[in-house]
C-alpha positions in Angstrom: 145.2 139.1 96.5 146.4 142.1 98.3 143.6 144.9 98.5 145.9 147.9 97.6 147.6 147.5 94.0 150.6 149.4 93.0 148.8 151.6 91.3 146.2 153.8 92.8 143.7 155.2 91.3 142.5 158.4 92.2 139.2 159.8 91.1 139.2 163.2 90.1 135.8 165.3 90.3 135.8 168.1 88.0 132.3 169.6 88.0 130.4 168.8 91.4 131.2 166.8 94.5 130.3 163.2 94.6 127.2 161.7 96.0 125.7 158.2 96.6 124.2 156.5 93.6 124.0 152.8 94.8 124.0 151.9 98.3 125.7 148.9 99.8 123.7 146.5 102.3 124.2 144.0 104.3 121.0 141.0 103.9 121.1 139.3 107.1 118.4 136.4 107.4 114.9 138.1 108.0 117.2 142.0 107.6 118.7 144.1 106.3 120.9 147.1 107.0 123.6 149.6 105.1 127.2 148.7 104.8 129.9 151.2 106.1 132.1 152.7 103.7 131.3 150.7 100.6 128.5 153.0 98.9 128.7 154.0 95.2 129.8 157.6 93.8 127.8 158.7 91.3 129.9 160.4 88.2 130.3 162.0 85.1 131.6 160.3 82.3 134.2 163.0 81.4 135.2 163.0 85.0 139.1 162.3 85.7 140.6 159.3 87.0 144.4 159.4 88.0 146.8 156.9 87.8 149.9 157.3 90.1 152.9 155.5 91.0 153.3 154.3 94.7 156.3 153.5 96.3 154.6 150.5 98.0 151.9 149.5 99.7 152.9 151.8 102.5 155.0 154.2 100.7 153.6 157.9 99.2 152.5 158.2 95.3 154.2 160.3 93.0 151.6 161.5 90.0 153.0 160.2 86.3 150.5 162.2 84.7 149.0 159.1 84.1 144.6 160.8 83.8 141.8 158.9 81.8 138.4 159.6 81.8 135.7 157.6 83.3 134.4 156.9 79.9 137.7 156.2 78.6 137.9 153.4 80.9 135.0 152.0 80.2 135.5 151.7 77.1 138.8 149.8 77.3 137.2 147.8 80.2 134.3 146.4 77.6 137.2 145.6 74.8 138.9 144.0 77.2 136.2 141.7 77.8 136.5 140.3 74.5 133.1 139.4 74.2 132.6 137.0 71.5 135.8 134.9 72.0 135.6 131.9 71.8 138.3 130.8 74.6 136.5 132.6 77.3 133.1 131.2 76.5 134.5 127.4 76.3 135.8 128.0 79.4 132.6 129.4 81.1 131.1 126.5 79.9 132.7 124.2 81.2 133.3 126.0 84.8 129.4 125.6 85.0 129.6 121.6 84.6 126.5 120.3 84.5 124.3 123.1 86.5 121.4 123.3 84.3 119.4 126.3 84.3 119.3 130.2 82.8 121.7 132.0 85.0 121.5 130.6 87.3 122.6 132.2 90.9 124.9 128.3 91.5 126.9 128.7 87.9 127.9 132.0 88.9 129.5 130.9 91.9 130.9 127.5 90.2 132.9 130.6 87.9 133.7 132.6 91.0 135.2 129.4 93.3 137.2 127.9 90.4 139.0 131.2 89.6 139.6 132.3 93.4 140.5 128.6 93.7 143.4 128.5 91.1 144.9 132.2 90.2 148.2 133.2 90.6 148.6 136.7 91.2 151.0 139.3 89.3 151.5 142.8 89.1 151.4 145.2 86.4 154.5 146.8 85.4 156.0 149.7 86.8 154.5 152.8 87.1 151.8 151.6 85.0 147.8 150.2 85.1 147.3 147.9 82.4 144.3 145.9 81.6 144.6 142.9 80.3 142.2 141.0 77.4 140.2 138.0 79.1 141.4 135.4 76.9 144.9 136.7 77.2 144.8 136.3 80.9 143.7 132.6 80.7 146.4 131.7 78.2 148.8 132.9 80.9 146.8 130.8 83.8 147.7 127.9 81.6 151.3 128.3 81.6 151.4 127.7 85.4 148.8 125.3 85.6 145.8 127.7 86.9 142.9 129.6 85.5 144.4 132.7 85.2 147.2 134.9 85.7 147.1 139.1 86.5 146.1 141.4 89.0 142.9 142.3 90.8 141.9 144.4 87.8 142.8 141.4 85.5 140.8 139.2 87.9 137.7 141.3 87.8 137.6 141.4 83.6 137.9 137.7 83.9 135.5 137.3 86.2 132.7 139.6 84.4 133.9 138.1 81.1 133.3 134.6 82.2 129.6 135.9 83.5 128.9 137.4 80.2 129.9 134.6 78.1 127.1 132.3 79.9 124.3 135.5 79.9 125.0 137.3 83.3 124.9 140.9 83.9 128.3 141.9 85.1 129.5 145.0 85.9 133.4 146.7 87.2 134.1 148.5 90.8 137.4 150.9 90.6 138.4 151.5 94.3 139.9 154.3 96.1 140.6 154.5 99.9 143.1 154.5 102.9 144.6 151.3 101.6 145.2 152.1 98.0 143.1 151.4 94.8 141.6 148.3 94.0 139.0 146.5 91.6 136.6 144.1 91.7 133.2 142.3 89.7 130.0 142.2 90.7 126.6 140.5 89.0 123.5 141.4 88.9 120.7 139.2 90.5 117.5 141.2 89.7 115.0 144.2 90.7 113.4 144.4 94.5 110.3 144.3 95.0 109.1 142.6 91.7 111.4 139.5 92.0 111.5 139.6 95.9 110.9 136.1 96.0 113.7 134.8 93.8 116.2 137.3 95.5 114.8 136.1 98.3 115.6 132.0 97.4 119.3 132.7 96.0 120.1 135.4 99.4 119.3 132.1 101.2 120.7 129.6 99.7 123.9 131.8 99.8 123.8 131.6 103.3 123.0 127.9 103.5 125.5 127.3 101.1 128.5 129.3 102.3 127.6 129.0 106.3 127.5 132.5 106.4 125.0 134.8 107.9 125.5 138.0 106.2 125.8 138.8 102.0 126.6 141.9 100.7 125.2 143.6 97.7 125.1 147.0 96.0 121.0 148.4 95.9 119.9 151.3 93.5 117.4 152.8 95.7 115.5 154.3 92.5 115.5 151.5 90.4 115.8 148.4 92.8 118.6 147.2 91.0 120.3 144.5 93.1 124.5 143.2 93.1 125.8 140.8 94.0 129.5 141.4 95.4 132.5 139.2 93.9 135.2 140.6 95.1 138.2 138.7 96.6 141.0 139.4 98.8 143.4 137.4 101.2 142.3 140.0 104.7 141.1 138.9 107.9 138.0 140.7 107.3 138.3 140.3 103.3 135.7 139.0 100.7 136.4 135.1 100.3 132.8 133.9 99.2 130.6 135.0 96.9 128.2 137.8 98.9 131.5 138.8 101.1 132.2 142.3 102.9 132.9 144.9 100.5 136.3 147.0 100.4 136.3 150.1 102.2 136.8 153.1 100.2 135.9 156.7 100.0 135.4 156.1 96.3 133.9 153.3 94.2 133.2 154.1 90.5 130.7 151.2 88.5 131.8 150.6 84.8 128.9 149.1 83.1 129.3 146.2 80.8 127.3 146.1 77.5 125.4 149.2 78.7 122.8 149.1 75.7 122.1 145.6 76.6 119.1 144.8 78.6 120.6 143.3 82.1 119.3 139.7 82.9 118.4 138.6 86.0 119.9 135.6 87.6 117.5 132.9 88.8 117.6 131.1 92.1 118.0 126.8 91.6 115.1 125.0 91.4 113.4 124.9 94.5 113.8 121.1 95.7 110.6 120.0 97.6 111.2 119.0 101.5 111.8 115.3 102.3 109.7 114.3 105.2 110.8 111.7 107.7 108.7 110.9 110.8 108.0 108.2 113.3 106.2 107.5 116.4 106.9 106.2 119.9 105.7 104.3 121.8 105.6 101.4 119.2 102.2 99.6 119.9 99.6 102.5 121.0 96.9 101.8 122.6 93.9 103.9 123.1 93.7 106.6 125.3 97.9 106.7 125.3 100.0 109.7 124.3 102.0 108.6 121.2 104.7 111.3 120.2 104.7 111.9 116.8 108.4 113.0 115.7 109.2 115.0 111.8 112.1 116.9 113.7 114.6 114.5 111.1 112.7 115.7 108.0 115.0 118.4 105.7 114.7 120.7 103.1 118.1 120.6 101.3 117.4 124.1 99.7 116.1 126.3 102.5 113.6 125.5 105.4 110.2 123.8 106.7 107.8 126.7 107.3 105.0 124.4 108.5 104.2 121.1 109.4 100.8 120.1 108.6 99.4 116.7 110.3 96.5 114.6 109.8 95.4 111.7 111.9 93.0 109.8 110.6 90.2 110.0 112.4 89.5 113.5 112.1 92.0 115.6 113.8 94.4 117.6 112.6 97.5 120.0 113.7 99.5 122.5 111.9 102.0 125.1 112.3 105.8 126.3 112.4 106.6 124.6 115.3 104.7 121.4 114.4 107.7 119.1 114.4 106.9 117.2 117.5 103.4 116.6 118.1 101.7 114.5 120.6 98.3 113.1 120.1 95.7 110.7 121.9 93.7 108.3 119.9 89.9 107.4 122.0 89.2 104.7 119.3 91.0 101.5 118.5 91.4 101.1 114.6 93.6 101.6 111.5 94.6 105.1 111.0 96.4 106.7 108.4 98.5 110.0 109.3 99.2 112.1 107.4 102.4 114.6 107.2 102.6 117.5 104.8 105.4 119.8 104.9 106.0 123.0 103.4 108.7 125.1 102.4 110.3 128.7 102.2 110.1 128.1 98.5 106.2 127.1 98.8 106.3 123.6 97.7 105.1 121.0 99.7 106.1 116.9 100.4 103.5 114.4 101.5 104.1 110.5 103.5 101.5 108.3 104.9 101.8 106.0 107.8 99.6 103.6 108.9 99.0 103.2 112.6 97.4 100.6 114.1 96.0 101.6 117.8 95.0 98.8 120.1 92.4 98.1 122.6 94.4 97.9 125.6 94.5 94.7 127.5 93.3 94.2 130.9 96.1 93.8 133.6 96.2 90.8 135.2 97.5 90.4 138.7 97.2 87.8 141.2 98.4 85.9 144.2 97.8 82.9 146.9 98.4 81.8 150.1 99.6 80.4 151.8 102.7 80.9 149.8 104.1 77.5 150.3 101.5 75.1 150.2 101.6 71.5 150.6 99.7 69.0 149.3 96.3 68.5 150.2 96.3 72.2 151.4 93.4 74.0 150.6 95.1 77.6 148.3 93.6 80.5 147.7 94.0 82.3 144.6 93.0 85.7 144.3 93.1 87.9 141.5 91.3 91.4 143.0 94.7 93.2 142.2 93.6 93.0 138.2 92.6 96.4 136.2 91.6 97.6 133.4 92.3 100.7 131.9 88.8 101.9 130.3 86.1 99.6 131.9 85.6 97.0 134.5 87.0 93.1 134.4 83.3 90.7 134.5 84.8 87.4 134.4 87.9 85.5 135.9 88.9 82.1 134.7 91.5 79.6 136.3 93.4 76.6 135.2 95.3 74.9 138.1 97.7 73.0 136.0 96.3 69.7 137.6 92.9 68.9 135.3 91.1 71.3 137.2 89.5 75.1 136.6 87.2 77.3 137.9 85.9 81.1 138.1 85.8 84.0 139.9 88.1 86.7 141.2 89.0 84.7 144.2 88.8 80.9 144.4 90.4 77.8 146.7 91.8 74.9 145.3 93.7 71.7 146.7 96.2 69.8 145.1 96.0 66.4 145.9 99.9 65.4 144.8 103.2 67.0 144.8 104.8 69.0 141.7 105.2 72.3 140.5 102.2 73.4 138.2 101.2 75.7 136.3 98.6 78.4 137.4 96.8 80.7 134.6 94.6 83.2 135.2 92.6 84.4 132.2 90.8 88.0 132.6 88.3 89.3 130.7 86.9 93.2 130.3 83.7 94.8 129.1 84.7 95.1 125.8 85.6 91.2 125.4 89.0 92.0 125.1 90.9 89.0 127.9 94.5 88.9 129.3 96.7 85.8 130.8 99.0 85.7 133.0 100.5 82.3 134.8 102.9 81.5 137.3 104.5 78.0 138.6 103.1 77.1 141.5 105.1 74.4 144.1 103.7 72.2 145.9 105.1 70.5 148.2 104.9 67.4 150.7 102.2 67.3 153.3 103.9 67.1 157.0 104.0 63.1 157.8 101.6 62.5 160.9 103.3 61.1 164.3 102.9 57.8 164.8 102.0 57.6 168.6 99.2 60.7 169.1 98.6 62.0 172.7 94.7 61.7 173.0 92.4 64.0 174.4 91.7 64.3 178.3 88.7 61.8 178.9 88.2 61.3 176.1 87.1 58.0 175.7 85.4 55.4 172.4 81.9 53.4 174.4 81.3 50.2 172.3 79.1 47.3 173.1 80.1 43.9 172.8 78.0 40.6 173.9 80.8 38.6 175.9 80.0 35.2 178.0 81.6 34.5 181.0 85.5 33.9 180.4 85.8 35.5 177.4 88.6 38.0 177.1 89.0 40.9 175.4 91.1 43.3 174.4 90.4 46.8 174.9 92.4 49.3 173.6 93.1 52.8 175.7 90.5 54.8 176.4 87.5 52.4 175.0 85.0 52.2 177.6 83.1 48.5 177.2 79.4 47.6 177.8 78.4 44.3 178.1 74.9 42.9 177.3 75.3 40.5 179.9 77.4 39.9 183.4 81.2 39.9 183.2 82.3 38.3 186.1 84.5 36.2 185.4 86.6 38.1 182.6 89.9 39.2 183.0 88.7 43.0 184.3 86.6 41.8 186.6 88.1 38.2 187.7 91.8 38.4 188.1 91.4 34.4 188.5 89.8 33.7 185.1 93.6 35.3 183.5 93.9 31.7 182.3 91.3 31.2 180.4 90.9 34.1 177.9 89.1 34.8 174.8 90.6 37.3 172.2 88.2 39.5 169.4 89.1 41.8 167.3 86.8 45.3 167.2 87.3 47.7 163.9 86.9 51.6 164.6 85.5 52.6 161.0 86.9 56.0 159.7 83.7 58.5 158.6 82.7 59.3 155.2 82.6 62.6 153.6 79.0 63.8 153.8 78.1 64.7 149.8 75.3 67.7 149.5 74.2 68.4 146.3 72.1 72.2 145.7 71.4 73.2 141.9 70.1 76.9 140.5 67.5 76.6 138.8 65.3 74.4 140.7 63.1 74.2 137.6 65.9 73.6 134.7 64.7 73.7 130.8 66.0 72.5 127.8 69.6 74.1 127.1 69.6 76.4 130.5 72.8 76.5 132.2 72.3 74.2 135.3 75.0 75.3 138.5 75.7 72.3 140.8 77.2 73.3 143.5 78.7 71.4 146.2 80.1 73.9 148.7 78.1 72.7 151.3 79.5 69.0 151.4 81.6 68.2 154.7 84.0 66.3 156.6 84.3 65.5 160.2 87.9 64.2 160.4 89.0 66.8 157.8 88.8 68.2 154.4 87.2 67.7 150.8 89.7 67.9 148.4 87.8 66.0 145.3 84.2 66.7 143.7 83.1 64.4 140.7 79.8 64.7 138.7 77.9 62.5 136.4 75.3 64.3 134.9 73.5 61.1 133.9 73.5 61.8 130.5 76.7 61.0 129.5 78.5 63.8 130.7 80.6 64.2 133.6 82.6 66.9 135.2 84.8 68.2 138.0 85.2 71.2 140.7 82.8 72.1 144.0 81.1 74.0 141.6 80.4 73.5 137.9 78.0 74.6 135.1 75.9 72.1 133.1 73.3 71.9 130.6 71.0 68.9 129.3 69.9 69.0 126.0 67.2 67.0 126.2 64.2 66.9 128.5 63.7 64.0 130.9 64.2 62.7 134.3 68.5 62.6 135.3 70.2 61.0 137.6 73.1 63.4 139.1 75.9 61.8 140.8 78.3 63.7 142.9 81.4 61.5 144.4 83.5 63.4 147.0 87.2 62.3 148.0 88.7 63.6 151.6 92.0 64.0 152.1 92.3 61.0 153.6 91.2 59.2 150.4 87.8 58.2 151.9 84.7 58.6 149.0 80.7 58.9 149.2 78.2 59.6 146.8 75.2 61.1 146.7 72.4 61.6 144.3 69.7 63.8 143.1 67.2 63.4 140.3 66.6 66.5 138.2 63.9 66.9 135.5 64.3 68.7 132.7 61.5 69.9 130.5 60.9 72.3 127.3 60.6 76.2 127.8 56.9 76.2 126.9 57.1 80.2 126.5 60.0 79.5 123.9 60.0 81.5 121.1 63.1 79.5 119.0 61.3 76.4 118.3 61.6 76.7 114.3 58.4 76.3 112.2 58.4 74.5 109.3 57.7 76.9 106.2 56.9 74.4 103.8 52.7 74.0 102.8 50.3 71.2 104.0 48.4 68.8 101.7 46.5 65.9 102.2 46.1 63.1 100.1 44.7 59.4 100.8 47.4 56.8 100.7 46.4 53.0 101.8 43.5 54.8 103.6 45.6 56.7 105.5 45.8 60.2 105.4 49.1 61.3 105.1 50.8 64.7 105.8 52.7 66.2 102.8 55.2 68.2 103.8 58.1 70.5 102.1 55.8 69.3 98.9 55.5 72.6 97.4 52.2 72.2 96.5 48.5 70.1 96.9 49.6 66.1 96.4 47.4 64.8 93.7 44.7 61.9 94.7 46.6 58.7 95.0 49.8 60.0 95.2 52.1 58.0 96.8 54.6 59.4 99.6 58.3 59.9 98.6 60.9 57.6 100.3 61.5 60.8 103.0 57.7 60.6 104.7 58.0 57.4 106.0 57.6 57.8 110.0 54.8 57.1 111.8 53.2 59.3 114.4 50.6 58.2 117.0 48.9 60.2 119.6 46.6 58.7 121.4 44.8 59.2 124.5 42.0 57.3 126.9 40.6 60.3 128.4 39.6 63.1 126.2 38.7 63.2 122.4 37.8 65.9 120.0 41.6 66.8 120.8 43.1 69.0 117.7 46.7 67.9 116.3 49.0 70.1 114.2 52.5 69.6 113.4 54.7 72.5 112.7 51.7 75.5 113.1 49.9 73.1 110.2 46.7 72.1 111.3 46.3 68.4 110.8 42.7 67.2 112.2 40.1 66.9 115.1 40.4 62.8 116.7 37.2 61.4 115.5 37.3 62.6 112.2 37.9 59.5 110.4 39.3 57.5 113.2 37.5 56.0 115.9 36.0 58.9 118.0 36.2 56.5 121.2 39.9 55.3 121.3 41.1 58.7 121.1 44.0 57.7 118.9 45.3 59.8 116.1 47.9 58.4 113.4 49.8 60.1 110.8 52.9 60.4 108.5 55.7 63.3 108.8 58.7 63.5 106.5 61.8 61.4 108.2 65.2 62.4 109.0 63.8 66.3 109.9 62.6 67.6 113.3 59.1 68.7 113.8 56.7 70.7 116.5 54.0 68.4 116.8 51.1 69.4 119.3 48.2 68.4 120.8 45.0 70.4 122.0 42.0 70.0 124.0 40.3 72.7 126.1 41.0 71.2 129.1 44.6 69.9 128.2 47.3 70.1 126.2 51.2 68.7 125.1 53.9 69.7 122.3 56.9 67.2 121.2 59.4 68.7 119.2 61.9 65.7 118.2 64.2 65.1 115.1 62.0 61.9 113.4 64.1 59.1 111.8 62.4 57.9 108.5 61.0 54.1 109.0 60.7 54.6 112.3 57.2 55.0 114.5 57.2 57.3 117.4 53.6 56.9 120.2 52.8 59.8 122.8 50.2 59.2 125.5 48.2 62.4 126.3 
């Protein structure tokens, strides 16, 4: 659509000059500033308006006579609307498909696309302006297959025809400037300053849904009154989107529609909530780590995030605009749930939840040996020093040599007795109980073979006695020095005669044990203490110690130079420590170690159960777990059925109890001068049982099998 028509029209002022009634602005995003040449001219209703006849678009105009009054035309204007026909309000109808909604700001621009989209353009006829009736210019749309047929006048009808048919305010713009006359629609969107935040909504989602920065409307600075521009026109600079730059003229003259109707505002869409969308890197967090939380690919579809409101789970929080990317470092390992609320321009807000799951980090374990290409039988040294941890301090280091063998402690020597490749794992553990493995395969390779012929030392020589009789022979071998018990005359070192007469004896050079040493801490061991046997300072003279075996003497055995046991039982143990050279040469040693009960103890368990006494085959008889006094005669249930004796030939008047239940003085109805006391516990349960005397006194604590009788000397 060209922006002159043939026609100009030419407002005529009769009783005062013009002035600005509405003025056009320009609403930029967070601004807004006047429009050149584009404000309205207020007028009189019985001013003039010319018609004249142009020669072209360039050509001069030559006056027809052609005048109307403003209020003549817009009258004609509001019949031409045809308000009430049914054609044009089918049609609005369905140009708003299925928007939903009271005016909304989106069915107005459906209306306004669809007719831009598909109208073919004709002029009036010659040397006159004629308006066309709405529904008569979409009957002539039809016969060409678009929406409607006319010029920019009959476009503008349309166009506030269609808006009034589905409750719009529309109103008419005549034209006059350098580039002829022309006509457009506009609508009305509502008042400023009481509906500043709905103008606010649809002015934005114009831009967003346009991609255009600027939109143009008409403002009554008295009233407030805000429209919208819908003009169109094929220009480099011309209106092609609802909102677009206005024409420029010297004259623009507003013909209201439906006047003595109340206009209606139009109301933005329904504000669609944000959609939040955030993740975090790195993956697996671990305490005291920055983890980047990322909400930079959440969108609001409608308008913008204003803020970004997080919550971490623990307590902290973080808010604001520029929120999107957030870092944050956890001190505590847990569950947390974060949470991400976003908000905005149109105030609503979108929640999500994430779980995070933060980690105690692991110690770090690193380690190394030498030499780095060991052979077998070679003593290795691991060390694992290197190791860290990020929050506290490693306490204890654990090895497994891949041959049957472990150990502890940061740094540690190990042989291997045979070639391979094994596997070496070093387990780690922190302050917090939190441990770490790492491994690596370790080769091992041959030991060097020894050379059969060996240069010995200078003068060095083997002394070894012999008792040799005259004409005996013997063979020494290099560098053995003899002494005889008894002359050697006549032998072949001393005799070179006697060569024919010889006697030959074999001597055997012994090769040297290992010498075993066995130390243990604590040289006073109780009952379930952790015993360390250590065997460090075993030796050999020809070389070195590459085997330690234990036997613990009861029943348990073990491995290493050094090694941790504990007996479970008190008594008198025969250790046994076997050491292997590397030459495959064993000795043993032994050491006896006594165990005895922790008398300062505070774990032994009393029994809870009551005490009664009752006489059974003259016996008395300790009731216990019975719940109660036994009655007189009552016999003892299947479960108190082993016998206890404590006896003793050097003290009597000795108290007994058993469990913290005092039992009886010896004497008191047992012979005062044996110094034996006998008496019935409950079988197949452990007991305390003690005995007292001022000048002495023992405790047995021992898991009493029923039918069986158990006898302690004291």
């Amino acid at each position: 659509m060209r922006p002159h028509i043939i026609l100009w029209i030419i407002l005529l002022i009769a009783a005062s000059p013009a002035f600005c009634k509405d003025i056009a602005y320009v609403f930029s995003e967070g601004s807004e500033h006047p429009a050149d040449n584009a404000n309205l001219t207020d007028y009189n209703g019985k001013d003039m308006v010319s018609f004249a006849t142009a020669a072209g678009p360039k050509g001069s105009s030559v006056s027809q006579g052609n005048h109307k009054t403003v209020d003549s035309i817009k009258e004609e204007i509001n019949a031409k609307l045809n308000m009430g026909n049914q054609v044009v309000r089918d049609e609005g109808l369905r140009l708003t498909g299925r928007r939903s909604g009271a005016q909304r700001i989106d069915q107005i621009c459906s209306i306004y696309d669809d007719l831009v989209g598909n109208w073919t353009y004709i002029s009036d006829w010659r040397g006159s302006e004629i308006f066309q009736y709405s529904n008569y210019t979409l009957e002539m749309g039809k016969t060409v297959g678009s929406l409607g047929k006319g010029d920019c006048d009959d476009f503008a009808i349309l166009m506030a025809s269609l808006i009034d048919a589905i409750g719009g305010t529309p109103r008419v713009i005549l034209a006059y400037g350098p580039e002829g006359g022309h006509a457009y629609a506009e609508v009305y969107l509502g008042k400023k300053g009481s509906q500043d935040k709905d103008l606010s909504r649809i002015l934005e989602w114009l831009r967003s849904e346009y991609q255009v920065k600027d939109i143009y409307c008409h403002t009554d600075p008295k009233s407030g009154d805000i429209w919208l521009n819908l003009d169109w026109w094929k220009d480099s600079n011309g209106a092609t989107h609802p909102g677009g730059p206005f024409f420029q003229a010297s004259a623009q003259i507003p013909i209201p529609i439906r006047e003595d109707i109340n206009k209606t505002s139009l109301t933005p869409i329904e504000n669609s909530p944000p959609c939040v969308l955030f993740n975090y890197t790195p993956l697996k967090p671990e305490v005291g780590e920055t983890i980047i939380f990322d909400a930079s690919s959440s969108v609001d579809s409608d308008g913008q995030i204003v803020n970004y409101e997080w919550s971490f789970g623990e307590g902290s929080s973080a808010q604001g605009r520029t929120k999107a990317v957030c870092p944050f470092i956890y001190a505590e390992n847990g569950r947390f749930f974060v949470n991400l609320t976003l908000t905005d321009d149109g105030g609503d807000k979108s929640l999500k939840t994430q779980e995070i799951n933060i980690a105690e980090p692991l110690p770090e374990v690193f380690f190394n040996y030498s030499p780095t290409a060991p052979k077998a039988g070679e003593a290795v040294t691991f060390d694992a020093s290197q190791s860290k941890d990020k929050r506290g301090q490693i306490i204890e280091y654990e090895w497994d040599f891949g041959d049957g063998y472990s150990g502890k402690g940061v740094s540690i020597k190990h042989q291997y007795l045979d070639t391979g490749t094994y596997k070496v794992t070093c387990d780690v553990k922190n302050d917090r109980g939190m441990d770490n493995i790492s491994a690596i395969n370790l080769a091992i390779s041959p030991k060097e073979p020894k050379s059969e012929k060996s240069t010995p030392e200078k003068n060095a020589m083997t002394i070894v006695s012999v008792n040799a009789s005259v004409g005996d022979l013997m063979i020494v071998p290099e560098n053995v020095s003899v002494n005889a018990t008894r002359p050697l005359a006549n032998t072949a070192i001393d005799n070179e005669e006697s060569k024919k007469s010889r006697k030959t004896q074999a001597i055997i050079i012994a090769e040297p044990r290992p010498e075993a040493v066995i130390r243990y801490n604590p040289t006073s061991p109780k009952i379930g203490e952790a015993v360390t046997f250590d065997a460090s300072q075993s030796k050999d003279k020809r070389g070195q110690i590459i085997g330690y075996e234990w036997d613990f003497g009861d029943g348990y055995s073990g491995k290493g130079a050094s090694i941790r046991h504990s007996f479970l039982g008190s008594g008198d143990y025969d250790v046994r420590l076997t050491i292997t050279n590397d030459r495959g040469i064993k000795n043993t040693s032994n050491k006896i170690v006594i165990i005895r009960q922790d008398e300062s103890s505070n774990e032994i368990e009393t029994w809870p159960a009551e005490t009664a006494f009752g006489p059974y085959n003259g016996e008395k008889i300790l009731m216990l777990g019975s719940g109660g006094t036994a009655p007189t005669g009552a016999v003892p249930s299947s479960g108190y059925d082993a016998t206890v004796t404590i006896r003793s030939t050097q003290y009597t008047g000795y108290d007994v109890t058993v469990d913290g239940n005092y039992i009886g003085t010896d004497g008191k109805g047992q012979d005062p001068l044996d110094g034996v006391f006998t008496f019935k516990v409950s079988g197949n349960q452990q007991h305390l049982i003690k005995a007292n005397h001022p000048y002495n006194w023992k405790w047995w604590q021992y898991l009493y099998n029923a039918g069986e009788t158990y006898t302690y000397d004291f």
